[in-house]
N, C-alpha and C positions, 0 to 999 in steps of 0.2 A: 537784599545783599547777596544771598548766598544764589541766588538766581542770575545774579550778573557771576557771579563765580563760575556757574555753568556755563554760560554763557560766554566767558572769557576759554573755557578749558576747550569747549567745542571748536573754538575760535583758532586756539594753536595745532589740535591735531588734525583739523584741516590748515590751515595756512601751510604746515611741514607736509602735509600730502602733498598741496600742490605744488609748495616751492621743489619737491625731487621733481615731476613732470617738468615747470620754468625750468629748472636751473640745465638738465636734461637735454632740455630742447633746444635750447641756446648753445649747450655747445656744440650739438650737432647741426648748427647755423641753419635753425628754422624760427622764422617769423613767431612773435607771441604778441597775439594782438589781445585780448583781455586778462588778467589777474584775478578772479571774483573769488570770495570768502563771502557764502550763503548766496542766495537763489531770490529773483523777484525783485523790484524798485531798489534803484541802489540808495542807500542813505550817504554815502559819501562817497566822491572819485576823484582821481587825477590820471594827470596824463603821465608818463616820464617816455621820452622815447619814442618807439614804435607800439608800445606796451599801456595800452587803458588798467590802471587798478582803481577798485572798487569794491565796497563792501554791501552785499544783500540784506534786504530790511528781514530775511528769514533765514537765519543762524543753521543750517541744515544740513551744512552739507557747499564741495564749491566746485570753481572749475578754471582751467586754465584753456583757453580758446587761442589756438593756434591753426595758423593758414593752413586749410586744405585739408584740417582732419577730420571733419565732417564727414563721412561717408560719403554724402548726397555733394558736397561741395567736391570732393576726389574726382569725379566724374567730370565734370567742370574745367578744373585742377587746370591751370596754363602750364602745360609740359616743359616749358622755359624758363620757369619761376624757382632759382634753386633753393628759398628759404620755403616754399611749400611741405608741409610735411608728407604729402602724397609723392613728393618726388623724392623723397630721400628713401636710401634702404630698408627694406623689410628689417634687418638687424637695430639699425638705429632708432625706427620706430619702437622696435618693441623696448630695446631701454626705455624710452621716453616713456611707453607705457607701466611698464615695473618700476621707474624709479617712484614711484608716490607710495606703495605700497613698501618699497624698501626704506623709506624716508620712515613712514612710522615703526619699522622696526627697530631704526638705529635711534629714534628720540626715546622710544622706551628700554632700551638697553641704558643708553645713556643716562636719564632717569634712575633706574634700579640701581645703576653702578653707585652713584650719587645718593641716594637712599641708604646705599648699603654703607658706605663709607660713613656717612654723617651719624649713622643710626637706624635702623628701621624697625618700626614697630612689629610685637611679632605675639601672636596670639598665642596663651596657653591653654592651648586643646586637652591636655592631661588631666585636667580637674573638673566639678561641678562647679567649683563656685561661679556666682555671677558678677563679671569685672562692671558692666554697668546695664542699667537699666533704660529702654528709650522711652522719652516722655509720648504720652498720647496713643502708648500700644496697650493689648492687653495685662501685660505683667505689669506695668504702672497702672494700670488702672487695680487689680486686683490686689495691691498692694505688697510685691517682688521689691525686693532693696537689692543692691548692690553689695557684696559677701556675703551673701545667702547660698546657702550651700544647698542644690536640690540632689536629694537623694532617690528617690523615684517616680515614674512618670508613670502614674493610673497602677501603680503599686509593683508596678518593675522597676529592678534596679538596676540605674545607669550606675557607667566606670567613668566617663569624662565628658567632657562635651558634646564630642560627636554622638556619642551614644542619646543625650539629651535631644539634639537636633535632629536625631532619626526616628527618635519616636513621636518628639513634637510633629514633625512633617507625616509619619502616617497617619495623624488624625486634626485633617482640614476640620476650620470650622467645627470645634468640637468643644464641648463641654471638658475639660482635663482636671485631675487633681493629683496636682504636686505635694510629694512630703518631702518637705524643707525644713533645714538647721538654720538653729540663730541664734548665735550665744548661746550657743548646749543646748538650747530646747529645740524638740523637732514636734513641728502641725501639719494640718495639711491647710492646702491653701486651692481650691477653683479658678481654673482659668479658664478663661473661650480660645481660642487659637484661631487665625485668620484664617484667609482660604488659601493661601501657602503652608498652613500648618508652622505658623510662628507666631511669636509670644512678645518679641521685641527685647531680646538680651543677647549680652556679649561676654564673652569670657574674658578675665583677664588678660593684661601684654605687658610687656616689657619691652623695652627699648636694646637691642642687640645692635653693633659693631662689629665690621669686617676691617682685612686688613684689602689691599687693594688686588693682590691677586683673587682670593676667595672672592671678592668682591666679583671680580671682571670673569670667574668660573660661574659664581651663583646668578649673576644678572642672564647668563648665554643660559643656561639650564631651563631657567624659568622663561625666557622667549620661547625656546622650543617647548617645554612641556606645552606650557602654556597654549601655545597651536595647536599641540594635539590636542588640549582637552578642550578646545573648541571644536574641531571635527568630533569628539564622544559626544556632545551636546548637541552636534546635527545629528549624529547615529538617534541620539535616545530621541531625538525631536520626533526623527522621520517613525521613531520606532511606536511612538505615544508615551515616552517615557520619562520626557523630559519635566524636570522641577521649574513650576513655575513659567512653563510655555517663552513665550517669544518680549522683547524688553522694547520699547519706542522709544523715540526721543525724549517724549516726557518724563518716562518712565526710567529713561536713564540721565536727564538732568534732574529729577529728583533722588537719586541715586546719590550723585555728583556735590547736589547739595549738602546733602544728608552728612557724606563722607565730609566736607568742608566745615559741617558745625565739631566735629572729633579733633581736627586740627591740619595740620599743612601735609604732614606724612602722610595721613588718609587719603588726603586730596589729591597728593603726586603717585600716591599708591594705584588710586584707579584711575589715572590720568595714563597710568602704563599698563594697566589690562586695556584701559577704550585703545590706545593706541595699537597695542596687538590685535585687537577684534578690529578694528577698520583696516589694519595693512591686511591680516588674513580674508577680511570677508571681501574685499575689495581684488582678491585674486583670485577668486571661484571664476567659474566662468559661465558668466549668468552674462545675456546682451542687456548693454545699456553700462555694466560693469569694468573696469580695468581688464577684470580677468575674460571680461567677453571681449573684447576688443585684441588683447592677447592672443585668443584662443583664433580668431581670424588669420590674423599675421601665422602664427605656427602654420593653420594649412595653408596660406600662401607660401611660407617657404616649402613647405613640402610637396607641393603641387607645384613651384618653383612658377605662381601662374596664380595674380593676382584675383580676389573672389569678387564676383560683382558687384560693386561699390550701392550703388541703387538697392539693393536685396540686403544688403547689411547695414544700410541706413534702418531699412523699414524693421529689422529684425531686430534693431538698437531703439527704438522707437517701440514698439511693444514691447520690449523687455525693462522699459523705465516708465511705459503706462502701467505695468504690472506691479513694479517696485514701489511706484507711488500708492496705487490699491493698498499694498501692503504694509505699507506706514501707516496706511488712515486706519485699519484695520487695528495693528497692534496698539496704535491711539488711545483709539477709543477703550482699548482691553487697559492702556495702563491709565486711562482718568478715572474709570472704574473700578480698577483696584484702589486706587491713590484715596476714592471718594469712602469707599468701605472701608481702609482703615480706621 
């Protein structure tokens, strides 16, 4: 169940990527000849239009396939054709190409706003205690409850959570010993800690309300933070510093899951960080990428002198043999975490 839940989340924050590229396209009266949500044998299609949609038997990722923007088809491209997307403006192009990346910013704005309105759960970092315990990690296995107050970690003493969580994290894999409160008596308790240097506990939350301004200040706040500490997370990646390395598909529908058995806010909670990390990662400018295909268009307009359609085919083509490398990569890294839990 909660696999289809992933699998449903996946499903919307691609569907809102592509629908900004469709809806984009169309009004800058270019041809949209496929709809696809996920990659490979389609499980289900129809026609509507000029427009084939269709859903991929591999959840992964989608694409909106419009006349002419093929690189390799540009070249081709019937000069005559006004719904072609090669014939229309360098300017209008490049909307078409930012709007899927702006689409996911405004479904998770919109989201947070909605969260923040309704309630949103909010973690208390201030203290030791433990709000819950997760089944099947080391602190459930060692026998960690839930309002257990750890007071320190290999005989240092933590102030609050984060303090908790910095020391657990400098000792991956590690033999630890917690001295924890329990109803007035304090022991100590062994724990092993993964190879992330966690134990599997959460701090207390409470449920907090805004009014609808705060609301619509704190939703913009947290999109911007939010991107930048995804660019601190490529700094610390590229630097070796990064916690817990690179996340895959799997690794982040197990995530998704995870977040889905805590409750709906969880679920809509990271339903608006995945949407922020696919609008920002999806405007690097990496080829095969939004942001590579952007990055083209800019030096056409600056060059005022189209780039050679053929050469940025092949350059979009090894930059998603590359990206595909790299999925299988992080894969395998998060079924092996997933497996050593």
């Amino acid at each position: 169940m909660n696999l289809l839940v992933a699998i449903l989340v996946f499903g919307l924050l691609i569907a809102i990527h592509e629908a900004g590229h469709f809806l984009v396209a169309r009004w800058a009266g270019m041809r949209v000849e496929r709809f696809s949500i996920g990659f490979g044998p389609a499980l289900a299609t129809f026609r509507r239009g000029e427009t084939e949609w269709r859903i991929g038997i591999l959840p992964i990722g989608g694409y909106v396939k419009i006349a002419g923007m093929n690189p390799a088809e540009e070249a081709e491209s019937d000069p005559g054709d006004p719904a072609s997307y090669a014939n229309k403006p360098a300017w209008k192009r490049l909307l078409v190409i930012l709007a899927g990346s702006f689409m996911n910013y405004v479904l998770a704005w919109v989201l947070l706003v909605g969260l923040l309105l309704a309630g949103a759960a909010q973690l208390q970092l201030d203290t030791t205690e433990v709000g819950a315990v997760m089944p099947d990690m080391p602190a459930a296995a060692a026998g960690l409850q839930a309002g257990d107050e750890i007071v320190a970690v290999d005989g240092k003493q933590v102030e609050d959570f984060r303090s908790v969580a910095e020391s657990l994290a400098e000792r991956k894999a590690q033999n630890v010993s917690l001295t924890v409160e329990r109803d007035g008596r304090r022991f100590e308790l062994p724990v092993v800690t993964n190879e992330l240097g966690q134990i599997g506990i959460r701090p207390p939350e409470t449920i907090v309300s805004y009014g609808v301004a705060e609301a619509v200040q704190r939703a913009t706040t947290f999109v911007v933070v939010g991107s930048l500490a995804i660019v601190q997370g490529i700094v610390d990646l590229v630097r070796g510093e990064a916690q817990g390395g690179l996340m895959g598909p799997v690794g982040i529908a197990s995530e998704v899951a995870r977040q889905a058995e805590r409750g709906m806010r969880w679920l809509l909670g990271i339903a608006v960080n995945l949407s922020i990390a696919l609008g920002f990662f999806n405007l690097l400018p990496i080829p095969a990428l939004d942001g590579g295909r952007a990055a083209f268009i800019l030096v056409e307009m600056v060059r005022r002198k189209p780039v050679d359609a053929r050469a940025e085919a092949w350059v979009h083509l090894i930059g998603f043999v590359v990206l595909l490398g790299l999925i299988l990569v992080v894969t395998v890294g998060d079924v092996g975490r997933l497996t050593a839990q």
